[in-house]
C-alpha positions as CSV (number, residue, x, y, z in Angstrom):
1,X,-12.0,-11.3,-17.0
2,X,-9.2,-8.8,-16.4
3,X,-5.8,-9.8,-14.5
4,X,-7.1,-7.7,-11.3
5,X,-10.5,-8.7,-11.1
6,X,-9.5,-12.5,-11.7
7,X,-6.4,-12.2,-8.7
8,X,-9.0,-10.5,-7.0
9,X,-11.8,-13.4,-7.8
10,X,-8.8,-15.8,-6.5
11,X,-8.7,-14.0,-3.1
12,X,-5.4,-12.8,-3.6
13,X,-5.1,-9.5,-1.8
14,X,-3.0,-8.0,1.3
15,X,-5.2,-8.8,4.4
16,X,-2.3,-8.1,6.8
17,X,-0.5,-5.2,7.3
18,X,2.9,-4.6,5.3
19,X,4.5,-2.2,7.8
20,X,6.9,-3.4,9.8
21,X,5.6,-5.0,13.4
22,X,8.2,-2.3,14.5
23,X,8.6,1.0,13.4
24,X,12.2,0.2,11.9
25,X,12.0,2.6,9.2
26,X,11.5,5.4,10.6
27,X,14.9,5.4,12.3
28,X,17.8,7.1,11.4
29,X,19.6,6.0,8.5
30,X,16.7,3.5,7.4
31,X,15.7,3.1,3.8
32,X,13.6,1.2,2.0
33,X,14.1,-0.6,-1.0
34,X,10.6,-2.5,-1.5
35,X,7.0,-0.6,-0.4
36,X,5.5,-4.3,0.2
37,X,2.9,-3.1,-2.7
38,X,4.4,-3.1,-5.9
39,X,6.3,-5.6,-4.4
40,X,5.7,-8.7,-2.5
41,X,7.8,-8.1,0.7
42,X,8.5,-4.7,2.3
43,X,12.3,-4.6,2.8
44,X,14.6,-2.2,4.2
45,X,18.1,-1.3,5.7
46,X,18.9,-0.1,9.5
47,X,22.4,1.0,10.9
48,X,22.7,0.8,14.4
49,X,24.2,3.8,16.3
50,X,27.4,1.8,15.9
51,X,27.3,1.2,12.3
52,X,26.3,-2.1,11.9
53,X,24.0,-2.3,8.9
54,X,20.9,-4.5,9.0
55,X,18.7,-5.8,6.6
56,X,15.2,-6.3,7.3
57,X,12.4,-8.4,5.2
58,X,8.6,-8.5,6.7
59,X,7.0,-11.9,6.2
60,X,3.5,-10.2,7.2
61,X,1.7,-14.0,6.5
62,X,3.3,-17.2,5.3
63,X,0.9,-17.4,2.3
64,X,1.2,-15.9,-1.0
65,X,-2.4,-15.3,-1.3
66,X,-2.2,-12.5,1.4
67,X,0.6,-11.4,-0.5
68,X,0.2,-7.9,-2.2
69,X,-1.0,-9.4,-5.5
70,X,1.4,-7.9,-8.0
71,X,2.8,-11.6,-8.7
72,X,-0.8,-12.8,-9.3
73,X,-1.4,-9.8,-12.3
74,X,2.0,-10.2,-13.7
75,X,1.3,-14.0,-13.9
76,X,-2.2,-14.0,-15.3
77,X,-1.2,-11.5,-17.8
78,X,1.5,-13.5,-19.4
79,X,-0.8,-16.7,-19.3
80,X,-3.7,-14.8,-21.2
81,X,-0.8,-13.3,-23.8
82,X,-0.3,-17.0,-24.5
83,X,-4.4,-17.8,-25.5
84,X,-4.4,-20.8,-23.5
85,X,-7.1,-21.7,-21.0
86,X,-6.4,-21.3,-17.5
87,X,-5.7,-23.2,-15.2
88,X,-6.0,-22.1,-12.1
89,X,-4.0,-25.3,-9.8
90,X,-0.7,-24.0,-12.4
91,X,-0.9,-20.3,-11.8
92,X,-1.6,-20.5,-8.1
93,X,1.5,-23.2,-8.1
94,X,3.7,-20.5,-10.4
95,X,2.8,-17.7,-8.0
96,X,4.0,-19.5,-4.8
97,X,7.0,-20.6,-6.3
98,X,7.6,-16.5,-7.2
99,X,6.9,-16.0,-3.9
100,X,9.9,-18.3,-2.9
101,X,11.8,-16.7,-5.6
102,X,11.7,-13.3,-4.7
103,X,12.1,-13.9,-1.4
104,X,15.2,-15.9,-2.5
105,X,16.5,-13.3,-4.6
106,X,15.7,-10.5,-2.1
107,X,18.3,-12.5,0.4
108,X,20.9,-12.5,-2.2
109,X,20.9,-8.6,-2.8
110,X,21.3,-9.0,1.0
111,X,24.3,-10.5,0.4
112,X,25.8,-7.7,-2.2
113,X,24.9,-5.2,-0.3
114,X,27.1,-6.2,2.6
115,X,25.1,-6.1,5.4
116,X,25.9,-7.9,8.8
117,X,22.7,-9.5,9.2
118,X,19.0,-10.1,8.2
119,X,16.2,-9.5,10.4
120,X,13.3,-11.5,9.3
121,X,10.2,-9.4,10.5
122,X,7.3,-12.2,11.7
123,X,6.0,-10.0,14.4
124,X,1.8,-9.9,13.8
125,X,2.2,-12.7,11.2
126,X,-0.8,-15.0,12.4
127,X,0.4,-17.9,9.9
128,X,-0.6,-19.2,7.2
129,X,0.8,-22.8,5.5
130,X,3.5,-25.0,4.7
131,X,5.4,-22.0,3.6
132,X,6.8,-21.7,7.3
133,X,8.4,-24.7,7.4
134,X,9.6,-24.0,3.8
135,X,11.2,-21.1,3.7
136,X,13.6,-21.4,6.8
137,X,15.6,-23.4,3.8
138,X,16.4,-20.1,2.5
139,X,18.2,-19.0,5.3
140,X,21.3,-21.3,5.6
141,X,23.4,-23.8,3.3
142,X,22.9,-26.2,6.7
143,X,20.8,-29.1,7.0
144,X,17.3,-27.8,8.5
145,X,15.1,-30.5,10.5
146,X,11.3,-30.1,10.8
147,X,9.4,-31.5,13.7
148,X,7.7,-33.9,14.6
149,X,3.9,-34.3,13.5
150,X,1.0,-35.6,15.7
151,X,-2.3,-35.6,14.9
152,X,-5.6,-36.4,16.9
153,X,-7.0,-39.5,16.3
154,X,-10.0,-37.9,14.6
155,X,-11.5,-38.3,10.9
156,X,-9.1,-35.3,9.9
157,X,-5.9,-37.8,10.7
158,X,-8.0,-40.4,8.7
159,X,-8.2,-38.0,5.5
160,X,-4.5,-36.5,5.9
161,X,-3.3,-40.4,5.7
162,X,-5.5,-41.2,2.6
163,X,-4.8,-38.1,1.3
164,X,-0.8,-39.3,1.6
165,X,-1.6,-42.5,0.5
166,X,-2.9,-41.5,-2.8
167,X,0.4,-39.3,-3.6
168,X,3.0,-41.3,-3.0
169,X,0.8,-44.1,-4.7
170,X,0.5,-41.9,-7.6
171,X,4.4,-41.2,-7.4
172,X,5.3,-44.7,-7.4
173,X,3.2,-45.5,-10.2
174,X,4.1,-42.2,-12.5
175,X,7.9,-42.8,-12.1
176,X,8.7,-46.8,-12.8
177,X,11.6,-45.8,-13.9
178,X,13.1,-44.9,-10.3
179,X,15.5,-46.4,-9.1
180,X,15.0,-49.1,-6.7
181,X,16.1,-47.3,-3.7
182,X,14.1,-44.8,-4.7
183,X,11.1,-47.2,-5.2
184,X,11.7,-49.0,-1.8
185,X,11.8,-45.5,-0.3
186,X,8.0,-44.5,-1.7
187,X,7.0,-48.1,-0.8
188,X,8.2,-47.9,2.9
189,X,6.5,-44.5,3.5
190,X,3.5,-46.5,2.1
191,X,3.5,-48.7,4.7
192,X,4.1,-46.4,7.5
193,X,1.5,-44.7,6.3
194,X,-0.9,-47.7,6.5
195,X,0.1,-48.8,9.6
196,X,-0.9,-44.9,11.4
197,X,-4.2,-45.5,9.6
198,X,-4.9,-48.8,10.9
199,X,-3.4,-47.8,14.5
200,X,-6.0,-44.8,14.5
201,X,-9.0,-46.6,16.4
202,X,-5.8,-47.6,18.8
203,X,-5.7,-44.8,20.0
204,X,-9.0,-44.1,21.7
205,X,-8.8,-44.1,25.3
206,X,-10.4,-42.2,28.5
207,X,-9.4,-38.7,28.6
208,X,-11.3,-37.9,31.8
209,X,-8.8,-37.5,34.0
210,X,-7.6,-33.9,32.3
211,X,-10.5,-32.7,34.3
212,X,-9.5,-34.1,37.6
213,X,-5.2,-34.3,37.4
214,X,-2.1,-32.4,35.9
215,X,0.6,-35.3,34.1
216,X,3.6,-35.0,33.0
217,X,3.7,-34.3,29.0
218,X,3.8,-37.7,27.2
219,X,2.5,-38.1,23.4
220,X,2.8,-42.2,23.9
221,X,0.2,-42.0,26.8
222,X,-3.1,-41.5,27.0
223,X,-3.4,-38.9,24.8
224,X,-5.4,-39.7,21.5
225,X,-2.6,-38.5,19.5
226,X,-0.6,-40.6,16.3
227,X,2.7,-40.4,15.0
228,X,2.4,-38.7,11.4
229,X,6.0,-37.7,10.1
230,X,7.3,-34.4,10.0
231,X,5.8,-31.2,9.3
232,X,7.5,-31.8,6.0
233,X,6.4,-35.3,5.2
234,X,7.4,-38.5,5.9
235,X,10.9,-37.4,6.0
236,X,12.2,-34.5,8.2
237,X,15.3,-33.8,6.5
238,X,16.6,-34.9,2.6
239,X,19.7,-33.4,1.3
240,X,19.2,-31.3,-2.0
241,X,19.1,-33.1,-4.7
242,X,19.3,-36.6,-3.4
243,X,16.0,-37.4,-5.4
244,X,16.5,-36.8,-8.7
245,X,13.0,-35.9,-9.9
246,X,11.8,-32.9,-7.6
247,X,8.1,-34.4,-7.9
248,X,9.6,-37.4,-6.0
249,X,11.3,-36.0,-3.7
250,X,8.3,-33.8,-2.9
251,X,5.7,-36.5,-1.9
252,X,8.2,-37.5,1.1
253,X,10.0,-33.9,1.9
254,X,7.9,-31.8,0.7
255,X,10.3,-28.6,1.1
256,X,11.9,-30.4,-1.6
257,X,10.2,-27.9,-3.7
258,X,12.7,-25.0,-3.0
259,X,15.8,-27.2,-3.1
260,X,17.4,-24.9,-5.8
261,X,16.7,-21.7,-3.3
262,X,18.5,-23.6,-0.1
263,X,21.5,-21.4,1.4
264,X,20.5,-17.8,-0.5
265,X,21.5,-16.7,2.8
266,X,24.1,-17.6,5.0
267,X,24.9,-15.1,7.3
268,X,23.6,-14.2,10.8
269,X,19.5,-14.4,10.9
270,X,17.6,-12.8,13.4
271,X,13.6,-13.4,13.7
272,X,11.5,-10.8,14.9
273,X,8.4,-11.7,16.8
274,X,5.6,-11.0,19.1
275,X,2.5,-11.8,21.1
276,X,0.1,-12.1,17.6
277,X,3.1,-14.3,15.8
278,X,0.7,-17.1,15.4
279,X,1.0,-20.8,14.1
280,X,2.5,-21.3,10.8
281,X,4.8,-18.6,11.7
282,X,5.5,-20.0,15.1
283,X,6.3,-22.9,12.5
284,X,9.0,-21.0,11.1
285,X,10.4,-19.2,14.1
286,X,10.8,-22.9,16.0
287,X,12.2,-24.3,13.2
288,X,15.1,-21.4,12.8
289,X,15.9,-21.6,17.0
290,X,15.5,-25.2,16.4
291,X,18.0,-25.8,14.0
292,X,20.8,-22.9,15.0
293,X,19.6,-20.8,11.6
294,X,18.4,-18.1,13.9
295,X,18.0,-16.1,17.0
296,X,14.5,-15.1,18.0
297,X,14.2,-11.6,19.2
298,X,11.0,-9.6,20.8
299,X,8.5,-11.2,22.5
300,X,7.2,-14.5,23.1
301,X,5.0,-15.7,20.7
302,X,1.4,-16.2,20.9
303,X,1.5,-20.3,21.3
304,X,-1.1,-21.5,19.1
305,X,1.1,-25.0,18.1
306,X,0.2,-26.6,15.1
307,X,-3.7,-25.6,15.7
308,X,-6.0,-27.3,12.9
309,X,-4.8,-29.8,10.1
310,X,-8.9,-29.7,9.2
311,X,-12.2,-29.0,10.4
312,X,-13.2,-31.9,12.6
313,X,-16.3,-29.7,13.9
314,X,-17.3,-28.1,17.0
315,X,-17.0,-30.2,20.6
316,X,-20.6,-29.6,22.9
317,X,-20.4,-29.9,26.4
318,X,-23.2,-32.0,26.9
319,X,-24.1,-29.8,30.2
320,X,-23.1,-26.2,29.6
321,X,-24.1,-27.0,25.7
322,X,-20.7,-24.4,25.4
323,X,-19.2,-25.5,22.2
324,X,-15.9,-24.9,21.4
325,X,-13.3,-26.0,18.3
326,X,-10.3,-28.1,19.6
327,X,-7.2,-28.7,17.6
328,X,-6.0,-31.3,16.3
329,X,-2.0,-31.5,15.4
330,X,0.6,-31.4,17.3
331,X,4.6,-29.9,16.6
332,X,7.2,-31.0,18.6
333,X,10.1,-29.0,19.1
334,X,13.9,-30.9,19.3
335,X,13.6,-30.9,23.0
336,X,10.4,-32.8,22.5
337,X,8.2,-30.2,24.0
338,X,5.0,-29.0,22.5
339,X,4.8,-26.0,20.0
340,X,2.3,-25.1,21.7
341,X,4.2,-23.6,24.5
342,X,5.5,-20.8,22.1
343,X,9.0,-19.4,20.9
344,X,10.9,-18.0,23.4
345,X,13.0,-14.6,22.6
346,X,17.0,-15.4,23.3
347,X,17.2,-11.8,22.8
348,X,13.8,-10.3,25.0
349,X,13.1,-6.9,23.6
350,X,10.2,-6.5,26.0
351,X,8.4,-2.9,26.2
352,X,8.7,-0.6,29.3
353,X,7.1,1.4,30.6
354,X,6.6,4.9,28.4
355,X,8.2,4.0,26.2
356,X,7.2,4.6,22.4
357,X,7.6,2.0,20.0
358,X,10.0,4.0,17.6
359,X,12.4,3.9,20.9
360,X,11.8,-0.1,21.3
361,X,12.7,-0.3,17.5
362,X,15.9,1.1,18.5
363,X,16.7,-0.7,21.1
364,X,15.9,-4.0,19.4
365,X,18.7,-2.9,16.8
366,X,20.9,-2.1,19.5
367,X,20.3,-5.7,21.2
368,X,21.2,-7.5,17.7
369,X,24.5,-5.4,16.8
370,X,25.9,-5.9,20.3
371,X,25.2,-9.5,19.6
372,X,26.8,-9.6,16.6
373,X,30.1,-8.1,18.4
374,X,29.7,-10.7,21.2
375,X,29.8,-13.5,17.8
């Protein structure tokens, strides 16, 4: 099988658009220096009318598989040049660590080219994975903190704990050679991670008062949910490098993975959202407001929350027989409230009334360089 027929095979194709949410390049003095084709990310330059110069990526989906699949060919290719078999775990692992990597890179030609800020374009990103929590790393040389993880005490919370279980198992008994600290650190997110198992059947209780009352928002209640880490793991923060091995440090901070990528930006970041930014890309756009990476500019987002760690099957009303699919994760932002709520603009960019969308791009660039003057 050729390299384009076996990406292909692997579903890795552009299902989203690449454009811009915004019609940013068509403004004057844009350019762009990646199509989003040949290339994995569509990336461009904007000057306001004042001169400020802007650099803008488009994160259409937080998944590399809906990535243009350019990294996939090159990637296959040069596994086939080497006549051994494939294996097709390791070459989707290589391809969304390129993805990282160019994304990486992309942030540090940012950087030469002297502009005053990068817009990170998320607007009709519906999601995707782990990759949203990941790559606000690359943004800032600060600590970044994921949030908080809750999960429905349904059989998917069961499998996501065994699942856990048998990593950081498997990492303790791979690595003897840790250190002890290192070895009482696997063994005490073992035990955490026994204890939310066995607390799962704790957690029943009678939910029939959603029908009949309003409560204040409380995760400790009555509410079926279990503590289960971060969106990163058992831990929400690590500091690069403070696990040796990166395999180790992976099973309990999983962004761990891009430590080496951490800070290829650290200038002024700017997320640009909208009414269809969706899950794992409200993900990313908490995480950056969250943690003082970013400002979030647009629209508010569409409030999906954390939405489905699995397929726990579809809910009947016993009556109406109206079936329905309820999720079953929650994300806490740092004020404790629920992801679900959405992101919240702290620049709104909110369409009026005739007016075009080239005009709104225009305006949006407007909004972030007399921000920039006010910092």
């Amino acid at each position: 099988m050729d390299a384009i027929s076996g990406c292909a095979a692997l579903g890795y194709a552009p299902v989203r658009s690449i454009a811009f949410s915004l019609p940013l390049d068509t403004l004057p003095d844009a350019s762009i220096e990646s199509d989003g084709v040949s290339r994995v990310f569509r990336v461009g330059i904007v000057q306001s009318a004042s001169g400020v110069r802007l650099g803008v990526v488009r994160i259409p989906r937080f998944r590399p598989q809906d990535a243009p699949p350019s990294s996939c060919i090159e990637k296959w290719t040069a596994w086939r040049k080497t006549g051994q078999p494939m294996r097709i775990g390791a070459l989707n692992t290589q391809i969304a660590r390129d993805w990282f990597e160019i994304l990486a890179g992309q942030l540090r030609r940012f950087r030469s080219e002297r502009v005053s800020a990068v817009i990170v374009d998320i607007g009709g990103n519906t999601g995707g994975n782990d990759s949203g929590d990941w790559a606000a790393r690359l943004f800032t040389p600060r600590e970044v903190h994921s949030a908080r993880l809750l999960l429905a005490a349904a059989p998917s919370a069961n499998a996501y704990f065994d699942e856990e279980l048998q990593i950081l198992q498997r990492a303790l008994d791979k690595h003897p050679e840790a250190s002890v600290q290192i070895q009482n650190l696997l063994r005490a997110a073992i035990s955490r991670f026994e204890q939310r198992k066995a607390d799962l059947a704790s957690r029943d209780c009678d939910l029939t008062w959603v029908w009949r009352e309003q409560r204040p928002w409380n995760p400790a209640g009555c509410s079926r949910l279990i503590e289960a880490g971060f969106a990163s793991g058992e831990l929400d923060y690590l500091p690069n490098s403070a696990i040796g091995v990166q395999d180790l440090a992976s099973t309990v901070y999983w962004p761990a993975a891009v430590d080496s990528l951490r800070g290829a930006w650290s200038g002024p970041v700017y997320v640009l959202t909208d009414s269809k930014t969706a899950s794992a890309a409200e993900m990313f756009g908490a995480v950056m407001q969250d943690n003082g990476v970013a400002k979030i500019v647009g629209t508010n987002t569409e409030g999906d929350g954390c939405g489905f760690m699995d397929d726990d099957g579809l809910v009947e009303l016993p009556h109406s027989r109206l079936r329905f699919r309820v999720p079953n994760c929650v994300r806490l932002r740092r004020d404790g409230t629920d992801e679900v709520a959405g992101v919240k603009p702290d620049l709104p960019v909110l369409p009026t009334e005739g007016e075009d969308t080239r005009s709104r791009a225009a305006r949006l660039i407007e909004s972030i360089a007399v921000d920039l003057q006010k910092n």
